[in-house]
TORFI-76384 format. One record per residue: residue number from 1; residue in one letter; x, y, z of N, C-alpha, C in turn. Coordinates in nm, 2 decimals. Each point is the difference from the previous one (the first is absolute). Layout:
BEGIN
REC:nr:rest:n.east:n.north:n.up:ca.east:ca.north:ca.up:c.east:c.north:c.up
REC:NUM:A:X:Y:Z:X:Y:Z:X:Y:Z
...
//
This chain:
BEGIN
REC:nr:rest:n.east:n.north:n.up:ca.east:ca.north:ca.up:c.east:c.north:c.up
REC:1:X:4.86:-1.91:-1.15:-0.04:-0.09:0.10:-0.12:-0.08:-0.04
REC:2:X:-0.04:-0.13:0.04:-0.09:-0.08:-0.04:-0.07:0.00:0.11
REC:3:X:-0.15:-0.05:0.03:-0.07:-0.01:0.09:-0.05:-0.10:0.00
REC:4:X:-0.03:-0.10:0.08:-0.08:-0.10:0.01:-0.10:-0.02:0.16
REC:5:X:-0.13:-0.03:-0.10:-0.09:0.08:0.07:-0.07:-0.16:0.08
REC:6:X:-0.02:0.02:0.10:-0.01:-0.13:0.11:-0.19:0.02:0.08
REC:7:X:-0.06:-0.11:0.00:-0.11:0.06:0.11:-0.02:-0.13:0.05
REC:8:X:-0.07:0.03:0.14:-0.02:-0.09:0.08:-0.14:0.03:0.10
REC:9:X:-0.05:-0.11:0.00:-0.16:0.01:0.07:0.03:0.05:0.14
REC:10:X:-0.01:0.05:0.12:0.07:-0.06:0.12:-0.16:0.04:0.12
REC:11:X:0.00:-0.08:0.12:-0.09:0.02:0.05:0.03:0.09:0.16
REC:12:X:-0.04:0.14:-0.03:0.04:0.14:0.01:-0.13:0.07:-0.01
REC:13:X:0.03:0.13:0.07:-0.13:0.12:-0.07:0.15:0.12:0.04
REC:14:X:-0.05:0.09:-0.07:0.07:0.10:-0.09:0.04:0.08:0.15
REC:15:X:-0.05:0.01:0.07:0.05:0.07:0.13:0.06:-0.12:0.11
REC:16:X:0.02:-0.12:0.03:0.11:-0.05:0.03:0.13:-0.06:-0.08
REC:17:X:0.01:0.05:-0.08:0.10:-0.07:-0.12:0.09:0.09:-0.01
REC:18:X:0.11:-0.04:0.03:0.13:0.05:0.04:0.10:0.02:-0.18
REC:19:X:0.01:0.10:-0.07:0.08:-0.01:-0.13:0.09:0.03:0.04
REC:20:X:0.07:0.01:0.10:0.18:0.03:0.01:0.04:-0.13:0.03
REC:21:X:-0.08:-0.11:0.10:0.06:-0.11:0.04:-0.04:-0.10:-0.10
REC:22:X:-0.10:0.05:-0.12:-0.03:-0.10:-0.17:0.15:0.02:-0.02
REC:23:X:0.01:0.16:-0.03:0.13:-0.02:-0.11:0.09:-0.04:0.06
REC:24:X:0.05:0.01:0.14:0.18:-0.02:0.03:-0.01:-0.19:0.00
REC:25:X:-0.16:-0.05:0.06:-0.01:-0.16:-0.04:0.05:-0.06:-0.17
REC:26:X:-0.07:0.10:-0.07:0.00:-0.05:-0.12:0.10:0.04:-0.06
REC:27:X:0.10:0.08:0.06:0.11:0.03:-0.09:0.13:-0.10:0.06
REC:28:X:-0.01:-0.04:0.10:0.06:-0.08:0.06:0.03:-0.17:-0.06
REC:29:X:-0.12:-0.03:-0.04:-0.03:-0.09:-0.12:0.05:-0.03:-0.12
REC:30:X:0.04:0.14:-0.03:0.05:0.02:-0.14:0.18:0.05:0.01
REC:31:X:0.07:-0.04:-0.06:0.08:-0.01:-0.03:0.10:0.14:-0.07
REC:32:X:0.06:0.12:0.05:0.04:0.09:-0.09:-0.09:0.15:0.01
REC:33:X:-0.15:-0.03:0.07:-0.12:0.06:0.03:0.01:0.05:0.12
REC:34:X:-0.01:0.16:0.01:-0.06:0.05:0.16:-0.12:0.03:0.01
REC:35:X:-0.03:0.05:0.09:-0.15:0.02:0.01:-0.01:0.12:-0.03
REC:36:X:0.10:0.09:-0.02:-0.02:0.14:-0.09:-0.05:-0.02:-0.15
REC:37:X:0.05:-0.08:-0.06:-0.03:-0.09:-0.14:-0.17:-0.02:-0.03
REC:38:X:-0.04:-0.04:0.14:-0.18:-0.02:-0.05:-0.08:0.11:0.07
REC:39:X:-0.06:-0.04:-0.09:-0.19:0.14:0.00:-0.06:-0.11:0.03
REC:40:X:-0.10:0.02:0.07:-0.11:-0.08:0.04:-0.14:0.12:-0.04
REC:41:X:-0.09:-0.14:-0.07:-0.13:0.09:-0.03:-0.12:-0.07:0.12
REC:42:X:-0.10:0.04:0.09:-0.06:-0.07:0.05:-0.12:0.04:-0.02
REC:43:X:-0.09:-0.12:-0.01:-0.14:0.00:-0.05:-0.09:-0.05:0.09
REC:44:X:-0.13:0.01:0.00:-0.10:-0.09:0.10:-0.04:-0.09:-0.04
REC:45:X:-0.08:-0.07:0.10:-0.04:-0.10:-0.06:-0.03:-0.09:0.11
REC:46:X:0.12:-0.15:-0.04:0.07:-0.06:0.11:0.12:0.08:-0.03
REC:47:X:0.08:0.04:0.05:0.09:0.12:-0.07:0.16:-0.08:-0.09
REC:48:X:-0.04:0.11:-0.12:0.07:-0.05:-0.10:0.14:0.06:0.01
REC:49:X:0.08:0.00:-0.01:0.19:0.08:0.05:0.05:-0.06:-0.17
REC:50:X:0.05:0.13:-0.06:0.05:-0.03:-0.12:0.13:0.06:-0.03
REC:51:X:0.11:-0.05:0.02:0.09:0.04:0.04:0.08:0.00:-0.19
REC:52:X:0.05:0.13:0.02:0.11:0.04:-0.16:0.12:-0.03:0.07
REC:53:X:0.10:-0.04:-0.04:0.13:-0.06:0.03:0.07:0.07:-0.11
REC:54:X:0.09:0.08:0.01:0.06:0.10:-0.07:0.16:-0.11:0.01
REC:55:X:0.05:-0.02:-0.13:0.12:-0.09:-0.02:0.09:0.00:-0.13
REC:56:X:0.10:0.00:0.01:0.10:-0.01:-0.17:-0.09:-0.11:-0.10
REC:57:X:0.03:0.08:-0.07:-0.09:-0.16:-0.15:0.07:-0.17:0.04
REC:58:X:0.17:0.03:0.04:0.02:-0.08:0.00:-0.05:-0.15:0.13
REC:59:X:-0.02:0.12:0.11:-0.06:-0.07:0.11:-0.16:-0.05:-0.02
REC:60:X:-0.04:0.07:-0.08:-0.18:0.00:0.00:-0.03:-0.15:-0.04
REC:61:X:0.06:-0.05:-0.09:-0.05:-0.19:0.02:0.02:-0.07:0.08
REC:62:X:0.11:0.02:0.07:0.02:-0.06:0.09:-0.07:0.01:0.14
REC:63:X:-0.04:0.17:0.00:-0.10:0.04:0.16:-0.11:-0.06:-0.07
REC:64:X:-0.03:-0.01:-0.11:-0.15:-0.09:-0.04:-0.04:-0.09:0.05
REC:65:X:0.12:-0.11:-0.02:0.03:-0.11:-0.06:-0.02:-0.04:0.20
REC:66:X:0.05:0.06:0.12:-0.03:-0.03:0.09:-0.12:0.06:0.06
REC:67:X:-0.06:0.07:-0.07:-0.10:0.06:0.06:-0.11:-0.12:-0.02
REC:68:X:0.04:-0.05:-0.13:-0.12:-0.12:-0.07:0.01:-0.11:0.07
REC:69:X:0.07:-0.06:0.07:0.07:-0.11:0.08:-0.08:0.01:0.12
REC:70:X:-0.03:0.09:0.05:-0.07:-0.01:0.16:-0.11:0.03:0.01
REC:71:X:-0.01:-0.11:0.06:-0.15:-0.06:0.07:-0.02:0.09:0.07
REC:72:X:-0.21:-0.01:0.03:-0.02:0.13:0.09:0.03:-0.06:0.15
REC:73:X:-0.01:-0.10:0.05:0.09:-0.07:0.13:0.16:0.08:-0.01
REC:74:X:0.06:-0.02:-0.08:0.21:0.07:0.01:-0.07:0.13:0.01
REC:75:X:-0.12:0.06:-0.08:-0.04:0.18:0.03:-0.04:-0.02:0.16
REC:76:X:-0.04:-0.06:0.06:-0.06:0.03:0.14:0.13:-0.02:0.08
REC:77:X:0.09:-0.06:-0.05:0.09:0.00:0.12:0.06:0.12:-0.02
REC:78:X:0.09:-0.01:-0.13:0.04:0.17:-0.03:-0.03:0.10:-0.01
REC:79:X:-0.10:0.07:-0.02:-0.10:0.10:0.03:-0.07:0.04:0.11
REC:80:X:-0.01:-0.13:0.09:-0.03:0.00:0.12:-0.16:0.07:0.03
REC:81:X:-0.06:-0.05:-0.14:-0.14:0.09:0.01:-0.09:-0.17:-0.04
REC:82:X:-0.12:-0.02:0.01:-0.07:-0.12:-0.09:-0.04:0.09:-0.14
REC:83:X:0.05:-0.14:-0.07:-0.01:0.04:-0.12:-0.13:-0.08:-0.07
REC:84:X:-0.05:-0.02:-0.05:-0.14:-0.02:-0.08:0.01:-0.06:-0.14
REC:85:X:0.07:0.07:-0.08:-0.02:-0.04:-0.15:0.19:0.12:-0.04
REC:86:X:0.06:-0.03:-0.12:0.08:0.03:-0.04:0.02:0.02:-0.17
REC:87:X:0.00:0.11:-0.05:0.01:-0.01:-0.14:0.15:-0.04:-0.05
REC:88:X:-0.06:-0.03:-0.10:0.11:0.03:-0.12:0.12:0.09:0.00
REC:89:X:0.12:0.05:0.02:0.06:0.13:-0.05:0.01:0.01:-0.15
REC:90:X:0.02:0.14:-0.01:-0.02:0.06:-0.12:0.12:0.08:0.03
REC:91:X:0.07:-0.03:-0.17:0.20:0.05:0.01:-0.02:0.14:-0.11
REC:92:X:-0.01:0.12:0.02:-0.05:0.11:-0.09:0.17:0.04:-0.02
REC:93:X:0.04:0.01:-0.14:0.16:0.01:-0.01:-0.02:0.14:-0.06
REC:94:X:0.09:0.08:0.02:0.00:0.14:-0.07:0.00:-0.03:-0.15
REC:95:X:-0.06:0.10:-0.09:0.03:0.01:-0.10:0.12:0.04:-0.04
REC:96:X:0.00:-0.11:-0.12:0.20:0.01:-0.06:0.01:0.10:-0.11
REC:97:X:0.12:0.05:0.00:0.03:0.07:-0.12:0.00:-0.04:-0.12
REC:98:X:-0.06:0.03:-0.11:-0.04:-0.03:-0.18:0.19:-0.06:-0.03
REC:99:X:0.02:-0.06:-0.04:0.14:0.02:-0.08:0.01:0.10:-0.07
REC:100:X:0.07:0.04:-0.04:0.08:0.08:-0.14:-0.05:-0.06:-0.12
REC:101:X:-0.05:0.09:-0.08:-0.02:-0.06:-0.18:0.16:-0.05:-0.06
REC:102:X:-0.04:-0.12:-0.08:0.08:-0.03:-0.05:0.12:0.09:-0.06
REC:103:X:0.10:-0.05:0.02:0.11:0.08:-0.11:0.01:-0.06:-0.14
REC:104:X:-0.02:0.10:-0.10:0.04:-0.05:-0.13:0.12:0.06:-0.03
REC:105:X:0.11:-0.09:-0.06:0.08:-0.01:-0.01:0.03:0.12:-0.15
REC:106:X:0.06:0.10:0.03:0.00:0.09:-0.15:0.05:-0.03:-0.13
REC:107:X:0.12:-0.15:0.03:0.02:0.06:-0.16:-0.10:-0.08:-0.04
REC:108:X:-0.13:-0.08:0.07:-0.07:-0.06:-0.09:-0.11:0.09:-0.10
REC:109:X:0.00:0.15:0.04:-0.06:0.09:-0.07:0.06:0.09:-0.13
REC:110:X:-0.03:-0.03:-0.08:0.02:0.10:-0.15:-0.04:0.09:0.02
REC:111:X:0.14:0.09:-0.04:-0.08:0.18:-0.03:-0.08:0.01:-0.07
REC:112:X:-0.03:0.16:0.06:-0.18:0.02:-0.03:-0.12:-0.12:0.05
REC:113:X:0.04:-0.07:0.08:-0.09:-0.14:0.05:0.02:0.00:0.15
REC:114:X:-0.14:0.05:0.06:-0.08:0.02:0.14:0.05:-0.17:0.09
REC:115:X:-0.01:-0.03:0.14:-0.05:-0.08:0.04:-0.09:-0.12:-0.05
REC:116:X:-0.10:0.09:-0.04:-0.10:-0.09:-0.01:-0.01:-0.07:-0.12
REC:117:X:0.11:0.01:-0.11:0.01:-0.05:-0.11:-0.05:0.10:-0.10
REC:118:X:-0.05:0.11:0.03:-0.07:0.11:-0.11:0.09:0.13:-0.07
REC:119:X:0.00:-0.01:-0.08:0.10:0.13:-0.09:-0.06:0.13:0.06
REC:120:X:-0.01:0.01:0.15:-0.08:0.14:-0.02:0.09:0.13:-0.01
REC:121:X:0.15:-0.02:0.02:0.11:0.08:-0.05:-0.05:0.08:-0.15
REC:122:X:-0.03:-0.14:-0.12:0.07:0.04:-0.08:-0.19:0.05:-0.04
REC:123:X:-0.11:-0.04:0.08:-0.13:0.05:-0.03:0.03:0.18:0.04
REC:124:X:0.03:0.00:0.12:-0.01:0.14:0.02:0.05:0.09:-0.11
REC:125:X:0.16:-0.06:-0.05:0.04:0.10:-0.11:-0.12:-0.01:-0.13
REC:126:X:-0.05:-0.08:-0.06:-0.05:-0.04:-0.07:-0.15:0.13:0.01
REC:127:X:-0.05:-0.01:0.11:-0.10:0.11:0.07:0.06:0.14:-0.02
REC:128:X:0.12:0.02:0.05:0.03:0.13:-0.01:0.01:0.03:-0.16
REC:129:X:0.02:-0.06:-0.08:0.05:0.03:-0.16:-0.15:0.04:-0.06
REC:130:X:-0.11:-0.10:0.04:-0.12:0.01:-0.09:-0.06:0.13:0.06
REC:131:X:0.03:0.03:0.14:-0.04:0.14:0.03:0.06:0.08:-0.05
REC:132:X:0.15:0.02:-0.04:0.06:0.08:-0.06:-0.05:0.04:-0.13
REC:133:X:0.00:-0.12:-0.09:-0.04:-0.01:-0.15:-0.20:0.08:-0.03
REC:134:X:-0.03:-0.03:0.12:-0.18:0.05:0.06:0.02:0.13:-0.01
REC:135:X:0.07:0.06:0.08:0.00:0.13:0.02:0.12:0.12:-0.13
REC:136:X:0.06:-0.08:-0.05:0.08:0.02:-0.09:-0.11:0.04:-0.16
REC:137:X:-0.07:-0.12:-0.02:-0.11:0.04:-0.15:-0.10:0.07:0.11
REC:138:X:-0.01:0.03:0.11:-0.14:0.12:0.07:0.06:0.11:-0.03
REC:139:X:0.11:0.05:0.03:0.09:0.13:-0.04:0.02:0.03:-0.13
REC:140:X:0.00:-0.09:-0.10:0.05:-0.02:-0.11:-0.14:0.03:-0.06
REC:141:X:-0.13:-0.02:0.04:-0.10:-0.01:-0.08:-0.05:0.16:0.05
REC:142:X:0.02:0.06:0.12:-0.05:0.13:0.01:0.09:0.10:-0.07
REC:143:X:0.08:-0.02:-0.01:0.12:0.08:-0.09:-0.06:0.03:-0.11
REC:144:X:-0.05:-0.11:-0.06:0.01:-0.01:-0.15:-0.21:0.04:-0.04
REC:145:X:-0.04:-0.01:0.12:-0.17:0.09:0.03:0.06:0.15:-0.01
REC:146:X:0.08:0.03:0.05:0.03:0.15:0.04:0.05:0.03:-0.13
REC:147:X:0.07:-0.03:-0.08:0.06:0.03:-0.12:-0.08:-0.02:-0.10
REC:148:X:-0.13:-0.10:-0.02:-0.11:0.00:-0.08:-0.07:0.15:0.00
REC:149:X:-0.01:0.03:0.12:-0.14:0.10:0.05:0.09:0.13:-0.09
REC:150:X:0.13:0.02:0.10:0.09:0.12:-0.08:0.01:0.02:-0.12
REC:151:X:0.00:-0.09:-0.09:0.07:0.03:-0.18:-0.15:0.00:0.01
REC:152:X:-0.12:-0.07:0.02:-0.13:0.04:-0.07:-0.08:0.14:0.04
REC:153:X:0.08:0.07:0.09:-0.08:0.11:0.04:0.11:0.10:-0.11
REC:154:X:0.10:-0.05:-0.06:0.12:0.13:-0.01:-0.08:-0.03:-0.16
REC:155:X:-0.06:-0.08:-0.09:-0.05:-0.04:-0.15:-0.15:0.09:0.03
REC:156:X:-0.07:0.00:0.11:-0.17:0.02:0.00:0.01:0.12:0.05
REC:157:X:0.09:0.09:0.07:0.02:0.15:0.06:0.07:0.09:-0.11
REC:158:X:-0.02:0.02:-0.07:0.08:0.12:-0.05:0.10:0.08:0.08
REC:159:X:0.06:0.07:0.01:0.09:0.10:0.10:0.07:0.12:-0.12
REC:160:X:0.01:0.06:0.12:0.09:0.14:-0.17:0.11:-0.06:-0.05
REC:161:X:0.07:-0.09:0.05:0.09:-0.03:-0.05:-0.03:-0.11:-0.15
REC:162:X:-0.09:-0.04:-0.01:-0.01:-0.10:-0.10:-0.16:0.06:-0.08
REC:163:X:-0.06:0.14:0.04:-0.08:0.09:-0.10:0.04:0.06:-0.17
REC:164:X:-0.04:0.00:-0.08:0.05:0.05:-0.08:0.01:0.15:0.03
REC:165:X:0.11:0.09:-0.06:0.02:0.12:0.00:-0.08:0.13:-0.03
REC:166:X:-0.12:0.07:0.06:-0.08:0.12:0.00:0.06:0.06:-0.12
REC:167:X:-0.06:0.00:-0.11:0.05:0.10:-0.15:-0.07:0.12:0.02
REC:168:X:0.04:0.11:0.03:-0.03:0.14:0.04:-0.09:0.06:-0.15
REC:169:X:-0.04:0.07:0.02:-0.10:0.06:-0.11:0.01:0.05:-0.06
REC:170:X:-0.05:0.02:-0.15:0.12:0.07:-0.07:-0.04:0.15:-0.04
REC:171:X:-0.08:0.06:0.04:0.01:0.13:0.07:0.11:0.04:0.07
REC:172:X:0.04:-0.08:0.11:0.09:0.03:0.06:0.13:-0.01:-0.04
REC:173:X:0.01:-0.07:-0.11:0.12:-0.02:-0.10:0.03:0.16:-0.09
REC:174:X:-0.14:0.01:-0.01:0.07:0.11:-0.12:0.05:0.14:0.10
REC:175:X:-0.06:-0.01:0.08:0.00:0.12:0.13:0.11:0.03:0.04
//
């Protein structure tokens, strides 16, 4: 719904001023409009009546377009109140819905080739390989630490198996 927002000076004070016989006057005026349709705001002063006119987008220039048209003389007869001074209306249209993003058309895209014109298909594979080949010589290089340490402890350790053989004594030979 659109609102267009209407005010009028009128010479009133806030306790004789009648807002049921404002709106069914002023809705009467309008074309398509009940007086369920308008809020009235009222202010002091000389008292100010600012009436929201609740309407289809499609009606809203048009309820403008005669709201802008009348003199505050056509407000005194129609409103049946003195009117003073008259503003402007103001046509507040609901916010519209965004469109939809463009459609791009698919076969204009190459495999492995994003939207956006970027190979990030074929980056991602590309990523996964260098991590692979990364972690591939990491494994490859602790293997081959682990196998340094082993054959140099098995050359620097003696063990019985690689001691030369205890030659018994030769007392105990002739015995």
């Amino acid at each position: 719904m659109a609102s267009i927002v209407f005010s009028a000076t009128i010479t009133a004070t806030i306790n004789t001023f009648d807002e049921t016989a404002y709106r069914n006057n002023l809705a009467s005026g309008l074309d398509g409009v009940s007086a369920d349709d308008i809020t009235l705001t009222v202010a002091g002063g000389s008292l100010i009546v600012t009436a929201t006119i609740q309407a289809s987008p499609d009606m809203a220039t048009t309820l403008s377009s005669t709201l802008e048209s009348w003199t505050p003389t056509q407000l005194v007869a129609l409103l049946q109140v003195p009117v003073e001074a008259v503003s402007a209306p103001e046509v507040i249209l609901p916010p519209t819905a965004s469109p939809p993003p463009s459609q791009i058309p698919l076969g204009d895209i190459s495999a492995g080739q994003s939207i956006d014109g970027s190979n990030s298909a074929i980056q991602g594979s590309m990523l996964i390989f260098y991590i692979g080949c990364g972690g591939g010589l990491f494994i490859a290089s602790i293997i081959a630490i682990v196998l340094c340490v082993c054959i140099k402890r098995s050359y620097t350790r003696p063990t019985s198996r690689n001691r030369a053989p205890i030659q018994p004594k030769m007392k105990e030979w002739i015995a």
